[in-house]
C-alpha positions in Angstrom: 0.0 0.0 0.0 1.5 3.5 -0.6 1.7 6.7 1.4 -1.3 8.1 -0.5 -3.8 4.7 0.0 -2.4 4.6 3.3 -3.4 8.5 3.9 -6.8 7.5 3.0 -7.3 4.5 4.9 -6.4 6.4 8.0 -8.2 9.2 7.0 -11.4 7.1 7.1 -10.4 5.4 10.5 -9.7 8.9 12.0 -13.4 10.2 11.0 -14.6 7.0 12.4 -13.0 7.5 15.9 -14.3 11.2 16.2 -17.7 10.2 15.4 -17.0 7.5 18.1 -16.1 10.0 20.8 -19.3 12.7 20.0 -21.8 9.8 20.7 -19.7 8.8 23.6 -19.2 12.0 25.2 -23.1 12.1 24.2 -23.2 9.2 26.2 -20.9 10.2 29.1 -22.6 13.6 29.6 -26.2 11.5 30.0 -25.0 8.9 32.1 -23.0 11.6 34.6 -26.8 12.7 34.9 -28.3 9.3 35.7 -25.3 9.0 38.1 -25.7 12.1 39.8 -29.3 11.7 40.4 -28.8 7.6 41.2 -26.4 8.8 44.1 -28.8 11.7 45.5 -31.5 9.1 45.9 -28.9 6.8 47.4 -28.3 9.3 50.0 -31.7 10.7 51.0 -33.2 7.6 51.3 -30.5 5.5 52.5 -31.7 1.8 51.4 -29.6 -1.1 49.9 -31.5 -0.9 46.7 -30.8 2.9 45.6 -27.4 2.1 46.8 -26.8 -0.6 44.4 -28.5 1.3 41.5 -25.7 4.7 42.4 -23.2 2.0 42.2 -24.3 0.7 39.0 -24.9 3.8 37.6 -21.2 5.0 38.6 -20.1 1.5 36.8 -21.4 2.4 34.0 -20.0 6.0 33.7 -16.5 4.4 34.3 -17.1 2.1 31.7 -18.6 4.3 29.0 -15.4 6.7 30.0 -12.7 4.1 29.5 -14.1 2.9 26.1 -14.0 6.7 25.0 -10.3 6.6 26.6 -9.3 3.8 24.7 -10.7 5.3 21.5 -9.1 8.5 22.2 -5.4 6.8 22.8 -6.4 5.2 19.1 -6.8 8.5 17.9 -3.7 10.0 18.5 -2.1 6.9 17.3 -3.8 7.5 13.7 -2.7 11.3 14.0 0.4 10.1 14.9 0.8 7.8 11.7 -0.6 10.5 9.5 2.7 12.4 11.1 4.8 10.3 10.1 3.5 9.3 6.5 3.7 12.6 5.7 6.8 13.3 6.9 8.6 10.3 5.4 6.8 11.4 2.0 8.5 15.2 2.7 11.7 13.7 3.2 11.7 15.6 6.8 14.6 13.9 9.1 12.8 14.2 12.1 11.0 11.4 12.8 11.2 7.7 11.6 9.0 5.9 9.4 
């Protein structure tokens, strides 16, 4: 594959991973509400059942925020190979292909 397939391929990949992270910060953003409001309950009414559900509910958050993590580390990664692509193609010294 050459430098200008490879461009597109990761051209493609890096539009997919932004439209990954705006439905998952979509998804963060709602779930920090259910969280919030799962833990209030929790502590006004103070029974096992509405504790479980502000523990779930913070589960979940801390899932759904790892998974954008992971998708954000394989984001800069792409950026990263675009970087590097393009300067091997510029003949720039300053980083390895």
């Amino acid at each position: 594959m050459n430098a200008e397939q490879r461009l597109a391929v990761l051209a493609d990949e890096i539009a997919a991973c932004r439209r990954e992270l705006a439905v998952l910060d979509e998804q963060i953003e709602f779930q920090r509400e259910v969280s919030g409001e799962a833990s209030l309950r929790a502590l006004v009414s103070e029974t096992p059942l509405n504790d479980r559900e502000a523990d779930e509910a913070g589960r979940d958050l801390a899932r759904i925020e790892r998974v954008r993590a992971e998708i954000a580390d394989r984001l800069a990664r792409l950026l990263s190979d675009v970087d590097r692509i393009l300067d091997a193609a510029s003949g720039s010294p300053d980083r390895p292909v």
